[in-house]
N, C-alpha and C positions, 0 to 999 in steps of 0.2 A: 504493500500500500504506500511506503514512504515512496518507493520508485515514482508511481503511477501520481502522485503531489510533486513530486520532484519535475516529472516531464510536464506537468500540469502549468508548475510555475515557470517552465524555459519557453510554453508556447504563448501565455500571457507575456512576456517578457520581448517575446518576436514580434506578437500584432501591437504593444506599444511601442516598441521601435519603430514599423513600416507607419504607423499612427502619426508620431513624430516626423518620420522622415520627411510624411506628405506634408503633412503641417511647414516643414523649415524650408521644403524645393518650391514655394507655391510661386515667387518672384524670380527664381533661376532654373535656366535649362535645366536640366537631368536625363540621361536615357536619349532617347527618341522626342522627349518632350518638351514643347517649347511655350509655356506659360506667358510669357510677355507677348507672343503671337499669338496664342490664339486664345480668341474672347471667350470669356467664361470659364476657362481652369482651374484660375488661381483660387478663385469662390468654392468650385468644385473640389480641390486640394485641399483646402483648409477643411470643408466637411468632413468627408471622408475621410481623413486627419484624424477631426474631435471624435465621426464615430467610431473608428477605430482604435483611440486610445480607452474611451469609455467600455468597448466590447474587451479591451484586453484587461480593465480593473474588472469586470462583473467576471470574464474567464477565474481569474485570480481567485477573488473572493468564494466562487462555486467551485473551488479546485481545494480551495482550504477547508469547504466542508466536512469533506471525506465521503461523503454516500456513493457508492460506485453507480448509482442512475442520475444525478447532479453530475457526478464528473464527467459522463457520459454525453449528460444534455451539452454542458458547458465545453464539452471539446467541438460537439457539434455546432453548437451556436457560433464559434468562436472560428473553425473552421469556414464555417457556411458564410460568417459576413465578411472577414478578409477576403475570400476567393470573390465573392460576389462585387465586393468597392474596387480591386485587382481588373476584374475581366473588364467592368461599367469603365476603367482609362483606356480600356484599347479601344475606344470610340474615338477618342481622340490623337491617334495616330494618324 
């Protein structure tokens, strides 16, 4: 069980980094992206930003519970809206 809190808290840990990330790239290129070109990014980046930093404290918190159906929902939830805020930028390629 400590494994399973253990990997619990390094995936909280990831989607507040990529959370962050978007959040600090929203006025400089990054990748393939170019925010200063093209309208409506930066507003878009900083969302997806808060809600990704926010999915990664409720990961956290639903990962320190301990109930292995909690940890469960909470990898899923946490899984499903990075992939989902991730896929919604390649619109903007």
């Amino acid at each position: 069980m400590v494994l399973i809190k253990s990997l619990m808290f390094i995936l909280s840990l990831i989607i507040i980094f990529i959370g962050f990330y978007l959040r600090k790239h929203q006025k400089q290129d990054f990748m393939l992206f170019k925010p200063n070109q093209t309208k409506g990014l930066p507003e878009i980046l900083n969302t997806l930003g808060i809600v990704l930093m926010i999915t990664g404290v409720i990961v956290l918190i639903l990962g320190i519970m301990g109930n292995t159906y909690i940890l469960l929902a909470a990898m899923v939830f946490g899984i499903l809206i990075t992939t989902s805020c991730l896929l919604f930028l390649i619109k903007f390629l």
